[in-house]
Backbone as ProteinMPNN parsed JSONL, in Angstrom:
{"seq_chain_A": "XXXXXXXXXXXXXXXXXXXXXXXXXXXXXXXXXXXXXXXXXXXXXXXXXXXXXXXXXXXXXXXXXXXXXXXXXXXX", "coords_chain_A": {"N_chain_A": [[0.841, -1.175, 0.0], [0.591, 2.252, -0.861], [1.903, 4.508, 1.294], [2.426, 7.402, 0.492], [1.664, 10.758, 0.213], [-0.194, 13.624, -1.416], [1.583, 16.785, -1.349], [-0.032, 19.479, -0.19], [-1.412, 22.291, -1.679], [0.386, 25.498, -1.805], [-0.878, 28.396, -0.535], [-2.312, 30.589, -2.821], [-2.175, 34.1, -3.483], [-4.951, 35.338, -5.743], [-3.978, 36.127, -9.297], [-5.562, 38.584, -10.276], [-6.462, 40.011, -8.295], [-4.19, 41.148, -7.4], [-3.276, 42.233, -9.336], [-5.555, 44.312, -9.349], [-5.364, 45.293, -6.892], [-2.996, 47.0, -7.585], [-3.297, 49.058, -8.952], [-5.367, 50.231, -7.834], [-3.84, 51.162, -5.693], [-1.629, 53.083, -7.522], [-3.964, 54.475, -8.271], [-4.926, 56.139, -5.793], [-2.503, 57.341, -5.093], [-1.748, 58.839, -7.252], [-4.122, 60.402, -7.133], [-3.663, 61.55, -4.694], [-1.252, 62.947, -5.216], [-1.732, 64.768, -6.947], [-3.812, 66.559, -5.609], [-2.078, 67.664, -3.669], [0.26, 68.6, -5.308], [-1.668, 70.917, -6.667], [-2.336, 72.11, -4.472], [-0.052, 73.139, -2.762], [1.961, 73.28, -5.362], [0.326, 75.68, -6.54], [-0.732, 75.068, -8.886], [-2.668, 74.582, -11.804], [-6.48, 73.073, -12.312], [-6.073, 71.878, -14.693], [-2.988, 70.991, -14.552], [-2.378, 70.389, -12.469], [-3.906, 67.477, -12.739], [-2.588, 66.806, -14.577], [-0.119, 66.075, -13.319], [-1.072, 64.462, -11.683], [-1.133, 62.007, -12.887], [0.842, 61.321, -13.967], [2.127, 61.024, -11.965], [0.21, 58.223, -11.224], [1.371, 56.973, -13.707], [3.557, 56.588, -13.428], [3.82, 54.685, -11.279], [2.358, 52.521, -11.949], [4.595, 51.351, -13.561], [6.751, 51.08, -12.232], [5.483, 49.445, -10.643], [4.332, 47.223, -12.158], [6.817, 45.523, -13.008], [7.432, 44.859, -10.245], [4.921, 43.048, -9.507], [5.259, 41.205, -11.656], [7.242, 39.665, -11.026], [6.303, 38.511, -8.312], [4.184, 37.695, -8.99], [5.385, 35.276, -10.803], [7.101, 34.491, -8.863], [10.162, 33.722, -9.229], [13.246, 34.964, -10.509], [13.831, 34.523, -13.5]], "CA_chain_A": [[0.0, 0.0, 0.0], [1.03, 3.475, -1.074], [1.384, 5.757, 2.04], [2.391, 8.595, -0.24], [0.681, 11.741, 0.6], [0.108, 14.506, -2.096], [1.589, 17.573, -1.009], [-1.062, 20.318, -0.14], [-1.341, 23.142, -2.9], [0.622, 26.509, -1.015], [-2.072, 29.095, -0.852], [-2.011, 32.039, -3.226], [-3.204, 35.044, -4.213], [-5.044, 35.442, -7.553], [-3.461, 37.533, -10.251], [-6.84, 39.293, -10.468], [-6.417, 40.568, -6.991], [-3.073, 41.737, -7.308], [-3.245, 43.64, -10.408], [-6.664, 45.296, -9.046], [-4.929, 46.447, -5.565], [-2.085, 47.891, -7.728], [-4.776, 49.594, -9.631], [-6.475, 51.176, -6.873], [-2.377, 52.027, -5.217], [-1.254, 53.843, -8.625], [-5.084, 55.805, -8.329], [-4.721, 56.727, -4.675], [-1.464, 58.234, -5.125], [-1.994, 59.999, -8.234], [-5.227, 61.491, -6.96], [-3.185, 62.646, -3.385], [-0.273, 63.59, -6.0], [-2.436, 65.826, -7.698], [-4.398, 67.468, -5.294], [-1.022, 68.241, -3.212], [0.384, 69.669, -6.613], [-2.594, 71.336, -7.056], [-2.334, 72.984, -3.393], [1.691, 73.153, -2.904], [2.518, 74.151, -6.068], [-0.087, 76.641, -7.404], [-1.541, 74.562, -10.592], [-3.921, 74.818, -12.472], [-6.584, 71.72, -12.301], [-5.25, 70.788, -15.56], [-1.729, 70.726, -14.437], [-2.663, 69.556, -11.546], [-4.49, 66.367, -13.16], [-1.343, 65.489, -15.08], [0.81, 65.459, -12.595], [-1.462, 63.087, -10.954], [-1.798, 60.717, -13.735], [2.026, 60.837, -14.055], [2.342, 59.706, -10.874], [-0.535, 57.064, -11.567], [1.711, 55.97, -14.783], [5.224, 56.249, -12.729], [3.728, 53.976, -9.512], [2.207, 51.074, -12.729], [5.581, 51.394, -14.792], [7.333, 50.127, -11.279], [4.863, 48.061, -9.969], [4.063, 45.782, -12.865], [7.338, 44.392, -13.166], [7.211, 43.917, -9.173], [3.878, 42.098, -9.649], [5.121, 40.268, -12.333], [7.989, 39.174, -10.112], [5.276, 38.37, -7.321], [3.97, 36.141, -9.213], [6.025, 33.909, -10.878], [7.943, 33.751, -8.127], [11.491, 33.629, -9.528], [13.857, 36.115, -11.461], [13.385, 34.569, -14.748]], "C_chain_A": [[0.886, 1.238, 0.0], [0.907, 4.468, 0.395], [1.829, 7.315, 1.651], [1.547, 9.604, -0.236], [1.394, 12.877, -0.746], [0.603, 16.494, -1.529], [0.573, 18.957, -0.64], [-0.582, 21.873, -0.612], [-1.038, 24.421, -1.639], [-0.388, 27.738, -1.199], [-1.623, 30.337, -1.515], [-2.843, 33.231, -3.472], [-3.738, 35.344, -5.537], [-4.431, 37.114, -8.003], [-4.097, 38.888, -10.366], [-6.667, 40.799, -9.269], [-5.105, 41.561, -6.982], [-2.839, 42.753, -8.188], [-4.59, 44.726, -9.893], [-5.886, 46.17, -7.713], [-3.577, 47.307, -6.161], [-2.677, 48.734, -8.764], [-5.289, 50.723, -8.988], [-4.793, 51.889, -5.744], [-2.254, 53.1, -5.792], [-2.593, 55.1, -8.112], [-4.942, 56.069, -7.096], [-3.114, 57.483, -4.584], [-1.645, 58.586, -6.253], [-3.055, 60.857, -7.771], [-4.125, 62.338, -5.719], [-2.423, 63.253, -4.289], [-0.598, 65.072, -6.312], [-3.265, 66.902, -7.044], [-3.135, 68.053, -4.581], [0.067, 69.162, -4.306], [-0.405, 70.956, -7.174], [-2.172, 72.887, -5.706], [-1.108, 73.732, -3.161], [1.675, 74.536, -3.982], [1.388, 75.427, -6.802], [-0.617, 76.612, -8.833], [-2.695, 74.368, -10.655], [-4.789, 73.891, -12.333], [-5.786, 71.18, -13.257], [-3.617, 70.334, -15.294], [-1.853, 70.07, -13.306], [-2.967, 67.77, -11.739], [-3.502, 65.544, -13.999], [-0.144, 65.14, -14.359], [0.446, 64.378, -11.734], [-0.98, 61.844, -11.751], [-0.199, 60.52, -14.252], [2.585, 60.212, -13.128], [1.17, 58.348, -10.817], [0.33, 55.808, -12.419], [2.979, 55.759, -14.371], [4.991, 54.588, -11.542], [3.271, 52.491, -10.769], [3.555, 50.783, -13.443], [6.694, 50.822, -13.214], [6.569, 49.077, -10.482], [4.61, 47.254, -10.423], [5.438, 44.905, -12.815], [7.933, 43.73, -11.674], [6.424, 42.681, -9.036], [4.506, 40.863, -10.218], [6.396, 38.953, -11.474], [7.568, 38.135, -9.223], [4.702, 37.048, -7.618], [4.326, 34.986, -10.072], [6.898, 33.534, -10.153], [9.426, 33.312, -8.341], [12.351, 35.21, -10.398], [14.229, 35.989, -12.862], [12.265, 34.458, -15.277]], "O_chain_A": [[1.844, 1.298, 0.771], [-0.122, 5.122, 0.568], [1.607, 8.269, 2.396], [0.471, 9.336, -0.771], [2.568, 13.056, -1.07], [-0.317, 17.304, -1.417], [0.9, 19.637, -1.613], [0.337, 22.511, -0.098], [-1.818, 24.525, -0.692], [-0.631, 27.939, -2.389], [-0.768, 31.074, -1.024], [-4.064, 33.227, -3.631], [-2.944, 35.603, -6.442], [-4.386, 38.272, -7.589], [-3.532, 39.973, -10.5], [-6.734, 42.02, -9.413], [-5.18, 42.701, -6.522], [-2.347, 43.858, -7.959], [-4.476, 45.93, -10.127], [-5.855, 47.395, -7.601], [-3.072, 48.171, -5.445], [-1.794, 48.953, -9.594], [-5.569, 51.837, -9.432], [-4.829, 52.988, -5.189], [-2.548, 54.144, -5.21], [-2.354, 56.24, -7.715], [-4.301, 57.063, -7.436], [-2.944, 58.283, -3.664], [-2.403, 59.253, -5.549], [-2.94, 62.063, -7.991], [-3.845, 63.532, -5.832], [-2.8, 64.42, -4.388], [-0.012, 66.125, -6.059], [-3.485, 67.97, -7.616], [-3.027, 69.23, -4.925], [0.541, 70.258, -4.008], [0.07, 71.808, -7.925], [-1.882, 74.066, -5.908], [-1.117, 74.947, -3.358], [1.539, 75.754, -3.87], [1.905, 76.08, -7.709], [-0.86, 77.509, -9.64], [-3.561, 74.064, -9.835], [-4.005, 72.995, -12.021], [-4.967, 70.286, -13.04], [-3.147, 69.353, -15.871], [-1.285, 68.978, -13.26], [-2.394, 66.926, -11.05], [-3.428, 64.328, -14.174], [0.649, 64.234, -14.615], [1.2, 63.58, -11.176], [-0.505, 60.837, -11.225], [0.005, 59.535, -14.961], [3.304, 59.214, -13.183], [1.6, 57.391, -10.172], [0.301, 54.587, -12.265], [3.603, 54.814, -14.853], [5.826, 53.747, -11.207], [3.83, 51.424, -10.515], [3.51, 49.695, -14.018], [7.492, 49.946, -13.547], [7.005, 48.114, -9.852], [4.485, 46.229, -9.751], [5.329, 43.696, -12.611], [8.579, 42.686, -11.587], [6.848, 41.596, -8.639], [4.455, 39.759, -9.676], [6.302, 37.726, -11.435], [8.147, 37.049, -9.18], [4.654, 35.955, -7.055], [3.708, 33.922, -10.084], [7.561, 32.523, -10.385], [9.866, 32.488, -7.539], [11.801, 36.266, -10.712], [14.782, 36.896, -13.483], [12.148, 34.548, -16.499]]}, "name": "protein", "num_of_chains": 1, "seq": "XXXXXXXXXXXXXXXXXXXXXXXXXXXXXXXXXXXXXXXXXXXXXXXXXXXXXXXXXXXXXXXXXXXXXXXXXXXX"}
């Protein structure tokens, strides 16, 4: 008789999840970005609104290839 036991699957987080909370990171610091740009420096909304959304596209342009890191789990 086999007493071979199948290892039990390590629990993860779905991809889904992970790209949505770095989703909703990126937009919570671009919005504070922007209204503190807004206040701080003396801009305009519109200048205001792109400096958000540059920090929106700075915080995804380092966090995807954390994520992607995250989840395959190795460095290749």
């Amino acid at each position: 008789m086999d007493t071979t036991q199948i290892t039990p699957p390590k629990p993860t987080t779905s991809r889904a999840i992970l790209i949505t909370l770095l989703f909703l990171v990126g937009s919570n610091l671009g919005f504070i970005s922007g209204i503190f740009a807004g206040a701080v420096g003396h801009l305009s909304p519109y200048a205001a609104t792109v400096a958000g959304a540059g920090v929106f596209g700075a915080t995804l342009a380092i966090g995807l290839p954390i994520l992607i890191f995250i989840i395959k789990g190795d460095g290749g």
